[in-house]
Every structure is written in structure tokens, then in C-alpha cells.
DOLUMBA-466273 format. One record per residue (C-alpha): x, y, z; residue in one letter. Coordinates in steps of 0.2 Angstrom, whole numbers, plus 5000, padded with zeros to 4 digits. Layout:
N
XYZa...
END
This chain:
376
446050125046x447850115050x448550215035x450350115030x450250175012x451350335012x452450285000x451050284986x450150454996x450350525012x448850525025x448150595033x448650785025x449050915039x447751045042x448651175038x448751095020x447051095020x446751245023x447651345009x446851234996x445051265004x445751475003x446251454985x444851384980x443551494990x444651674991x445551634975x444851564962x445551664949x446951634933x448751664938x449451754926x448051774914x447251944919x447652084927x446252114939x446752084957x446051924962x447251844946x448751944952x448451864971x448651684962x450051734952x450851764968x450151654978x451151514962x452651634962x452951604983x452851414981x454151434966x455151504977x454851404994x455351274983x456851324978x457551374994x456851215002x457951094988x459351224986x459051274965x459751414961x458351494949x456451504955x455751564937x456551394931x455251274941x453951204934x452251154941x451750974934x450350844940x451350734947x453250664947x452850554932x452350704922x454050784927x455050634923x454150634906x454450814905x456450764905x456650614895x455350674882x456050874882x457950824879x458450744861x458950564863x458650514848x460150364843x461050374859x461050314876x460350344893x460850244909x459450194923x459750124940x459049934942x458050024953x456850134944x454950134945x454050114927x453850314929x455750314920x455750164912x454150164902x454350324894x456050254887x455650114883x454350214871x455750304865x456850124856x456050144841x456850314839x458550234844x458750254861x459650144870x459250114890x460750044900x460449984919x461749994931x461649894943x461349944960x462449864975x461649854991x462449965004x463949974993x464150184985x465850134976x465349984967x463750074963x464350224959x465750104947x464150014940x463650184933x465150254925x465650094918x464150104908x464650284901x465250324884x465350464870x463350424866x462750434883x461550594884x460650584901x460650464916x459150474927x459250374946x457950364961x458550434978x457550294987x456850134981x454950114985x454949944985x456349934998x457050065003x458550074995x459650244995x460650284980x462250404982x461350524971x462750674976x464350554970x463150504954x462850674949x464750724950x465150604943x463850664927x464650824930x466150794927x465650714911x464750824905x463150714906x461350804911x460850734927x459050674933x458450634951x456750554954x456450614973x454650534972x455050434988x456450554997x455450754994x455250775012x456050645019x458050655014x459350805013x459150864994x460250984987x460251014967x461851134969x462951014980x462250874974x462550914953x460650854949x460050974933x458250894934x457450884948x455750774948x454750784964x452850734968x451750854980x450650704988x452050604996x453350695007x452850855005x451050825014x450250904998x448750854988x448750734974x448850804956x450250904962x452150874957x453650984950x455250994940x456551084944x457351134928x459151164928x459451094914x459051134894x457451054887x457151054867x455550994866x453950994874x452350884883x451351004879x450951164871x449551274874x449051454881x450451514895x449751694897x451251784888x451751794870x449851754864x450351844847x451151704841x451051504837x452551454841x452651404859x453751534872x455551504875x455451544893x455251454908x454151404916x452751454904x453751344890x453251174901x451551254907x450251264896x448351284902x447751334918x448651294932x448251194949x448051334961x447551234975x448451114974x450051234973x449451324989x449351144995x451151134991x451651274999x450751235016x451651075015x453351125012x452851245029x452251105038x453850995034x455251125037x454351185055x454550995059x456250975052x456550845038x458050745048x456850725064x455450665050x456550555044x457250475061x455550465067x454750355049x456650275051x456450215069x454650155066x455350055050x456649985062x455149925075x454149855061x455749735054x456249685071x454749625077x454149535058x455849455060x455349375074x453949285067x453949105057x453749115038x453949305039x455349345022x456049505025x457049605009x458549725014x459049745030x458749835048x458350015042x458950075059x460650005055x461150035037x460550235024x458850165021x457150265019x455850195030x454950085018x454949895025x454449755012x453749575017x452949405013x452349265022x452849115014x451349005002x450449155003x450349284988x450549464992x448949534986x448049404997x448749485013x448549645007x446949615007x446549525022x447749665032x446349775024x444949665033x445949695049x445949875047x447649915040x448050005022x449649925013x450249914997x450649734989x451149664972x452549754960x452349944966x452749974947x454349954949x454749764941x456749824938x456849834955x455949674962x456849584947x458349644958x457649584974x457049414967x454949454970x454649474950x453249324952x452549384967x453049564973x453349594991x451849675006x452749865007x452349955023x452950145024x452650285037x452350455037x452850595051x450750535057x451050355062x451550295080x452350155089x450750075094x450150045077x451849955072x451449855087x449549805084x450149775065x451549635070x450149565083x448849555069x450349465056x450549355070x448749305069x448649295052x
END
């Protein structure tokens, strides 16, 4: 199987990844933080050296201020669930996944407003305008995605977040498509949440993701035993134990760790210009072809993640999906969660074909995928 589904999960994982998750689970396999025997305290550090490869890896200034969740929706939830909204108004990108917009929407019946700015293709001033012509005294919190995952699409997250900065307005990136794959720098950049997964970019297993907390969070996912501060019912003020209740995922942290190692030995600008050129490849060549629809433009020519979205005309998305599976290739077809986005590209009825690349995939792949849509 040709593996074109990175944008959901990268695969394969490296096997240095594999490793530390087979060592915290066989050498490890203890609480961090719960006890003070030495196999706990070797987890508790082996969780505190992630914090802090993460923190250096994504420029945050406070390591005991990120917190370990089981994915990027968790931590997305964390934000807009932690902060009181209640009878004000929050502004989206056109953009966003159902991550973002679903937990807001949940939100209306305790007033919360949700305002889309629209996003302009290729266009950082009118987009960047879109946003802060939105803005207003009941604004509380914007939230944005660095990259589309249906097409690509990169948003000027660093003139968005000065732009919140400047207003006073808390901040939220999701990274789930650019961890690992794009500059990201929450200092320079202004973000005061950071939402990133483990499983994508960073080469990590799944169930793993993280927020980086800059910001001030009121409320609470969850509450639970954090290790510290047992005494008492209420939960603890501090971070991270505030946003992480119950046992931790060990392996999958150490899994984390591994892959930020993996993806800072091969740098994340030669990552990216290798998926990019491959994204290039993949829309020349399916441009060549009759019946082949093609959304955004030439990767290799305009800021776009390497994500390439597709149909063939008469033929639903899902349908080649799964013939492309028959063939021995492993795409992702129909909405991708994210209906604001193909609303925007004009695929609500039948979503796009989205191929995506990891740092795994080769030249020779790209080429026996155009020759098999050719057959098709």
C-alpha cells in the first residue's frame, strides 16, 4: 500500500519512534508524578523532557505551561470550553475543521456568537482585513488554522495574532496540519494557544496531542487526580496538572519526543520542500489529464502546504477513493470534516480526493499514482 493519507496520520512512524514507546512501555511502565519510587520518577522525567523539547521546538516561553492532551481536538476544546464566552463573540477562519467549529457551535445556546472571516486565497491583506473587520468590543477569542487540510491553504497566522495582540484579543492556532511541517513560533508569532496533534507532523503515535498554554483558562475538560494537592476537592490552579487529570500517556509522550528528534535532525524547511515538491509533481501531472478538476493552484508556485485535492468529473469522490484503494493507494475522500472550508472551495456536495505526503513518500509513487488515475 502506497500511504497518501498523512494529512489524517502520518505513515509509516520512524523507528526511532517506535522505539521510545516500546521502552516506556517495557522499562517504564510506571505513574509520572504519582509516586516516589524510581521507576515513577524516570516517567516524570521522561514527560518533563518532552515539555520542554516542545517548548524549544515551537519557541513558548514556559514549559510547565504545556499540557499533554489525546489529540489536537482535545486541545482545541480545552480553549474554547476553558475560556468564558458566554454572550460574546469569537471569529473563525472559513477554513476551520469541525474540531473548532463544532465545540462552538455547542456553545450558541449560551450566547456565543461564531463570526467567519473569510479567507482570500493567496491574499494576507484582504484576509488579514476579513479578520479584523469582524472585531469588536464583544470579541473574546479568535481561533484560525495554519493550513487547510482540505487544500492546502496557509493562513498569515503571525499578522493575525498581532493583529489579536494589539487588540487585546486571546489568540488560538490549530497547527494540526503545519506541526512539523511549517516555521511555528508562539513568541513571534503572538499565538496564546497553541493546539497541536502528535500523530501528524511530528511522526508520533495517535492518541497523542498538546496545548500550549499561554494564555488564562477558567474552566476545565476535566477534573480528576493530578498527583498534587490530593487534600482537597477543588481542582489545582496550576498548570499543567489543572488540564491533566488521570494518568497520563507515557508512550505516547516518549513517542512524541522521539518525533520531535526525528523531525528537527531532518530539518522542518527540508521536510517541507521535499512534501512541497512532491505536491507540485502530483498537480502537474493530474493537470495533464481529461476530466481531472484540480482546487488551488501549483503548490510549488504559491505558500501552500503539501496537500493536493482532486475529482474526476461524473464520478463521486468516495467512489475513487475506493477504487485507488483496490489499486494499492491509501487517500482520503469526501468532506475531511471540514464542510466551512469546501463550502469555500465549492465541493460541499461532493468533497474533493485529498492526497498528502509525508517526509516517507517518493517521486516514483507520485508517478505510478498519476499512471493509475490515468487508467482509471
Amino acid at each position: 500500500m502506497i500511504y497518501f493519507d498523512n494529512a489524517a496520520t502520518t505513515s509509516p512512524k520512524p523507528l526511532s519512534v517506535i522505539k521510545a514507546a516500546d521502552y516506556a512501555m517495557s522499562a517504564l511502565s510506571a505513574n509520572p508524578g504519582r509516586s516516589g519510587h524510581t521507576l515513577s520518577v524516570k516517567a516524570a522525567d521522561t514527560v518533563y523532557a518532552c515539555r520542554q523539547k516542545l517548548a524549544d521546538f515551537f519557541g513558548f516561553a514556559n514549559p510547565e505551561r504545556i499540557v499533554f492532551t489525546k489529540n489536537c481536538t482535545e486541545a482545541l476544546n480545552t480553549v474554547i470550553k476553558g475560556l468564558e464566552l458566554e454572550n460574546c463573540e469569537v471569529i473563525i477562519s472559513s477554513f476551520e475543521h469541525n474540531s473548532v467549529s463544532r465545540p462552538l457551535f455547542s456553545l450558541k445556546k449560551k450566547g456565543v456568537i461564531t463570526k467567519v472571516a473569510k479567507v482570500y486565497f493567496y491574499d494576507e491583506k484582504r484576509t488579514v482585513e476579513s479578520f479584523e473587520s469582524l472585531m469588536n468590543e464583544r470579541t473574546r477569542l479568535v481561533v484560525c488554522t495554519h493550513a487547510s487540510n482540505v487544500c492546502g491553504c496557509i493562513l498569515p497566522v503571525g499578522k493575525i495574532g498581532r493583529l489579536c495582540r494589539k487588540k487585546k484579543i486571546p489568540f488560538c492556532v490549530d497547527a494540526a496540519q503545519s506541526a512539523g511541517v511549517l516555521d511555528i513560533n508562539t513568541e513571534r508569532d503572538c499565538i496564546d494557544f497553541l493546539c497541536l496533534p502528535g500523530h501528524k507532523g511530528l511522526y508520533a503515535p495517535m492518541g497523542t496531542g498538546a496545548l500550549l498554554c499561554g494564555g488564562e483558562l477558567s474552566g476545565t475538560l476535566t477534573e480528576g487526580g493530578t498527583g498534587n494537592f490530593s487534600h482537597t476537592l477543588y481542582q489545582p490552579d496550576d498548570l499543567p496538572e489543572r488540564l491533566e487529570s488521570g494518568t497520563l500517556n507515557l508512550p505516547g509522550i516518549a513517542g512524541v519526543s522521539a518525533g520531535i528528534d526525528f523531525v528537527k535532525a531532518r530539518e522542518v524547511e527540508r521536510i517541507f520542500s521535499h512534501e512541497k515538491k512532491l505536491a507540485s509533481m502530483l498537480y502537474r501531472e493530474l493537470g495533464k489529464i481529461p476530466g481531472v478538476i484540480l482546487y488551488g493552484e501549483d503548490p510549488e508556485k504559491t505558500t501552500t502546504a503539501p496537500v493536493v485535492s482532486f475529482n474526476l468529473s461524473d464520478t463521486r469522490s468516495e467512489e475513487l477513493a475506493a477504487e485507488l484503494s483496490r489499486r494499492g493507494f491509501a487517500v482520503r475522500a469526501g468532506l475531511h470534516c471540514s464542510p466551512l472550508a469546501h463550502k469555500s472551495l465549492g465541493t460541499l456536495k461532493n468533497g474533493t480526493v485529498r492526497v498528502s505526503f509525508s517526509v516517507f513518500n517518493r517521486p516514483d509513487e507520485v508517478a505510478l499514482f498519476t499512471k493509475n488515475i490515468k487508467n482509471i
